[in-house]
Each structure stands twice: as C-alpha cells, then as structure tokens.
C-alpha positions as CSV (number, residue, x, y, z in Angstrom):
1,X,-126.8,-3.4,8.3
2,X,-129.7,-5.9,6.9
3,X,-129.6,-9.3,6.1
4,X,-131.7,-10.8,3.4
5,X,-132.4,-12.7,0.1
6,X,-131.8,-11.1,-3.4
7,X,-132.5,-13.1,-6.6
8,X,-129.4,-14.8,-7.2
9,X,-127.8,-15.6,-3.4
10,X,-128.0,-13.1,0.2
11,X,-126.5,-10.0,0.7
12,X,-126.5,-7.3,3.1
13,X,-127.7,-4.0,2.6
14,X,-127.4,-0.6,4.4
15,X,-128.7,3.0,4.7
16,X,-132.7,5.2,4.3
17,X,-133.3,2.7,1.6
18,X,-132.9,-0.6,3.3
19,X,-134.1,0.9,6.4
20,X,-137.2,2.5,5.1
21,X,-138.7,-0.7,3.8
22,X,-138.2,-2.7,6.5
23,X,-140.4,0.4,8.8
24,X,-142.9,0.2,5.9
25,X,-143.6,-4.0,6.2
26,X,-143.3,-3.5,9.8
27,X,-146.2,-0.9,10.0
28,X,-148.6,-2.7,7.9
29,X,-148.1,-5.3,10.0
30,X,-149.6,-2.6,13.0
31,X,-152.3,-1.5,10.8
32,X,-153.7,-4.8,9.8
33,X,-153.3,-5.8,13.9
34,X,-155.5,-3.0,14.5
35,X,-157.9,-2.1,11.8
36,X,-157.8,-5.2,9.7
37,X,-158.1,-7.7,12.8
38,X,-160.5,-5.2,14.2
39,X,-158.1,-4.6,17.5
40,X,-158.2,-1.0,17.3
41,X,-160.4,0.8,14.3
42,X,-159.1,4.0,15.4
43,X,-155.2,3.5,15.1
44,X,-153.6,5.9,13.1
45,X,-149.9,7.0,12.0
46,X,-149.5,9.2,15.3
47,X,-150.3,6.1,17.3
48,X,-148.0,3.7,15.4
49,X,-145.2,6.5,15.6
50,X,-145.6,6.4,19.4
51,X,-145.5,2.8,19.7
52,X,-142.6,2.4,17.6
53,X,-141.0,5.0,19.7
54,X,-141.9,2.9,23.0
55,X,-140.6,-0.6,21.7
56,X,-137.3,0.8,20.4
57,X,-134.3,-0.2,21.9
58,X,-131.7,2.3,22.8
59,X,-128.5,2.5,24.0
60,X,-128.1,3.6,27.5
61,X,-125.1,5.9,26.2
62,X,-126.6,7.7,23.5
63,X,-128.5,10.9,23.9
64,X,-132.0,10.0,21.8
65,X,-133.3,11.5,19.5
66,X,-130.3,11.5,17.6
67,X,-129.2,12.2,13.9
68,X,-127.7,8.5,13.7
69,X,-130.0,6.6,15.4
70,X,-133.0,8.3,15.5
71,X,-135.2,7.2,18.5
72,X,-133.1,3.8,18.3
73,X,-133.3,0.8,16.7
74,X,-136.4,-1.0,15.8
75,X,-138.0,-3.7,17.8
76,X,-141.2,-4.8,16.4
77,X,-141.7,-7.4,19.2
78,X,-141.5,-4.8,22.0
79,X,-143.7,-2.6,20.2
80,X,-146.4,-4.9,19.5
81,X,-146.1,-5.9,23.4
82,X,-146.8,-1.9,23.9
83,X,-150.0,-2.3,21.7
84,X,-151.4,-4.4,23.9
C-alpha cells in the first residue's frame, strides 16, 4: 500500500499500477546518477535490474523470487548504496 497526495486531499493506493510508477521515478533517479551526473556512462536496464535486486529488502521467511513479492520490496537507499 502507497501513501501519497491526490488533488483534492491523500489517499492510499495499491496494486501494478501504483507499484509501477513508483519503480519508474525510482529508476530515472539511477539513470540520471549514472549517465546524467556522468557516474557511470555505461549503466543500462540490466544493471539497474541487478541493483534493485541487491538493495531489496526481503523477508527472511519467504522463498524469493516469488509471485507476491517479487524479489522483495523496494529500497532505493540500499540500492543506491550498492551503486557505489
């Protein structure tokens, strides 16, 4: 479940839809660490798939990957700290 702003008060959203553009804002923010800020001129979307991989956080008692949770949930923090 996400938390945010919609135009007339907050609300919480759920589900691919939600989910989806939160992964998108959070991998622009990798590309323009790397290519736009000149970090890494070769990163690519299999590198930013394997870092989001790393920087996920997972339940010890969950089997991953998983239909549910994928490779768990996001952590854009922990990734970024991969990255560097």
């Amino acid at each position: 479940m996400y938390y945010g702003s919609y135009p007339k008060n907050n609300g919480t959203m759920t589900g691919t839809s939600s989910s989806t553009s939160i992964l998108v804002g959070a991998c622009a923010l990798m590309l323009q660490w790397g290519m736009v800020q000149g970090n890494d001129i070769g990163f690519n979307t299999h590198r930013i798939r394997t870092f989001l991989i790393k920087g996920g956080e997972r339940d010890h008692n969950i089997t991953y990957p998983n239909h549910q949770w994928g490779y768990g949930r996001l952590n854009l923090v922990n990734t970024f700290r991969h990255m560097i």
